[in-house]
N, C-alpha and C positions, 0 to 999 in steps of 0.2 A: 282589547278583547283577544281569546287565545285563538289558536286557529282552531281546535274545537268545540268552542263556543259557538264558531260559523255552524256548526254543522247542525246545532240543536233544532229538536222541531216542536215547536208550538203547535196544537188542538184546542180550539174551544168549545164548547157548551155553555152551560150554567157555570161552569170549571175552567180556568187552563190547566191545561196539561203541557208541561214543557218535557223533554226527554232526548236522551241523547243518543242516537240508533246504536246498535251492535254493543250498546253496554247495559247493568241494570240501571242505571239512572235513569230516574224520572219522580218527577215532581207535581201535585196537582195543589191551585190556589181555586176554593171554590168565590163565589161574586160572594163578596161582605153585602152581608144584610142592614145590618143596624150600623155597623163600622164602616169609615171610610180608608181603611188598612187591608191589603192584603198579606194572608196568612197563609202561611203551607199546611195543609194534613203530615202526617206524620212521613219524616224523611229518612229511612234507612242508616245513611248515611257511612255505607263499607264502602273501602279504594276498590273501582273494580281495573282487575287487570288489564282490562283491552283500550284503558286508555291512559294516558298518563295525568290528566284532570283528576286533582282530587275531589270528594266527595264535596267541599265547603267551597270547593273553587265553583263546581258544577250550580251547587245549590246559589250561590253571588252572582252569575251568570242569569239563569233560570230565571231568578228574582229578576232583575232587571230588564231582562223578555216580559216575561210576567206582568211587570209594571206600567210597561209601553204599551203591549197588545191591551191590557184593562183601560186605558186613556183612550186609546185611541177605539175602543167599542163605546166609548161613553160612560164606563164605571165609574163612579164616584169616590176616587179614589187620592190618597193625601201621600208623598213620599218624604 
């Protein structure tokens, strides 16, 4: 994992929101309904400058936050 990957922060609701402070990344997987797959809504997906993580590194990252924190709330979810 990179060293700013440590720094990501996880939100949940009905949603995670993973997001990486001081940059525009961020990410939300709303709880799959009928699916046992988490899906992102739509990802921007531009290098921002203030970090050196690119956009598909952030989004690999995210995902894998994403996947844990869902397991471990109980969502019913397949990797």
């Amino acid at each position: 994992m990179t060293d700013a990957a440590e720094l990501l922060q996880v939100d949940v609701r009905q949603e995670i929101t993973v997001s990486l402070p001081g940059t525009n990344y961020i990410v939300t997987f709303p709880r799959p309904a009928d699916q046992c797959v988490l899906v992102n809504k739509p990802f921007l997906g531009e290098q921002d400058s203030q970090t050196s993580m690119t956009p598909w590194e952030f989004l690999n990252e995210a995902y894998k936050i994403a996947f844990l924190r869902a397991r471990e709330l109980g969502w019913r979810v397949h990797g």
